[in-house]
N, C-alpha and C positions, 0 to 999 in steps of 0.2 A: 681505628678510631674515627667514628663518624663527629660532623659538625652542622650543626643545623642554623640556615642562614638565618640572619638579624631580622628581628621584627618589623622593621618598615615594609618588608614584600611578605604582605598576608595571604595566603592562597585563598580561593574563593570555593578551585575544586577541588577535589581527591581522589584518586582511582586508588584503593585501599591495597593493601596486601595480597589479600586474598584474589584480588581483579585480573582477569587473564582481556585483551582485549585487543582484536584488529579491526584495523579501518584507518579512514583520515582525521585528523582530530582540528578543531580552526575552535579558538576562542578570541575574546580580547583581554582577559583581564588576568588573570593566572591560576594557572594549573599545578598540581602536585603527585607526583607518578610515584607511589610507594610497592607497585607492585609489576607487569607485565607488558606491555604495549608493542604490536608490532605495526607499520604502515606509517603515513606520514603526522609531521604537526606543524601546524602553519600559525604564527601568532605576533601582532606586535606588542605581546606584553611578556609576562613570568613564567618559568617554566621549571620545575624542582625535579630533578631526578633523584630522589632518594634515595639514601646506603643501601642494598641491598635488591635494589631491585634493577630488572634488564629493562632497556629499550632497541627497540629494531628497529630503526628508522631516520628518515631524513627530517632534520629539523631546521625551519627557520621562523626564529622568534625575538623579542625585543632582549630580554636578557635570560641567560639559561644558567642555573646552577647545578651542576652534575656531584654527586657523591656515589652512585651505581655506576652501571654500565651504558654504556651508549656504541652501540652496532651502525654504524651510518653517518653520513656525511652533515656537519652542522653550521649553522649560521648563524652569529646572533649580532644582531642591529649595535646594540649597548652596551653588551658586557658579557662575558663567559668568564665560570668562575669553576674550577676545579675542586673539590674538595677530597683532604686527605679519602684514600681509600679508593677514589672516583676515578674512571676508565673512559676513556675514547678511544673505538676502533673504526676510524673514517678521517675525512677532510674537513678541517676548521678553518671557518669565513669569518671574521669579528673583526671591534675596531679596539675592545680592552679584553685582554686574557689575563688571567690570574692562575696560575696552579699552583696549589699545595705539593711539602713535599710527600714522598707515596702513594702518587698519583701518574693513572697508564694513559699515556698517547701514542697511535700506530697510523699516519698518516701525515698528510703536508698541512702546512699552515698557513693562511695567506692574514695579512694583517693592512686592515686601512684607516689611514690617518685620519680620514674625515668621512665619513658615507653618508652624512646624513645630509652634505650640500652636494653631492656627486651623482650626475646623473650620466652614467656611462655612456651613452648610446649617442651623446649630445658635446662630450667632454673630447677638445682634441687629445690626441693622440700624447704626446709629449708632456700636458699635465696630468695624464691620467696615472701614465707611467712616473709620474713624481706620487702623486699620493699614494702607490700601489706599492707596498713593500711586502716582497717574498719571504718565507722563513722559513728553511727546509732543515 
């Protein structure tokens, strides 16, 4: 059983069904993957992996809702959202995870409390390691 997210995140694009498609993919606004993609996607906004369809690649985006497959390591700024049915095979970077139940994850988790005031490279040591929580 597929679930298709709430209408407040409208997608703008669509790579269809039928769309087989590699490369690096960079937008701003939100994207909708109903069919093939392999290579990267770099985004601070929406990103739909629809039931049904594979993705090959490393994503980092503002917020990602998966109901297909996802082959690769993922990031999202906002919010990662699982949807019954929906598959992860890599490492998940987020600071809110949601999964349905019926839903595949094969990889580590890392979960941060705050990223959006956190500038790692700048951050000592010691609070970094407080707002950093492992979930394996």
């Amino acid at each position: 059983m597929s679930r298709r997210i709430d209408s407040s995140y409208k997608t703008r694009t669509v790579l269809g069904e039928e769309t087989k498609f590699k490369g690096v993919l960079k937008f701003e606004d939100s994207l909708k993957i109903d069919g093939y993609f392999e290579g990267a996607i770099e985004s601070p906004g929406f990103l739909m992996v629809e039931s049904g369809s594979e993705v090959v690649a490393d994503i980092n985006v503002g917020v990602l809702v998966v109901g297909g497959l996802i082959r690769g390591d993922v990031s999202a700024s906002e919010r990662l959202e699982v949807l019954p049915g929906g598959s992860i095979v890599g490492n998940i970077r987020c600071s809110n995870l949601i999964m349905a139940e019926n839903t595949g994850f094969q990889g580590d988790c890392e979960m941060l409390s705050d990223p959006s005031g956190m500038d790692i490279f700048s951050v000592p040591l010691d609070r970094l390691k407080k707002n950093l929580q492992r979930v394996d």
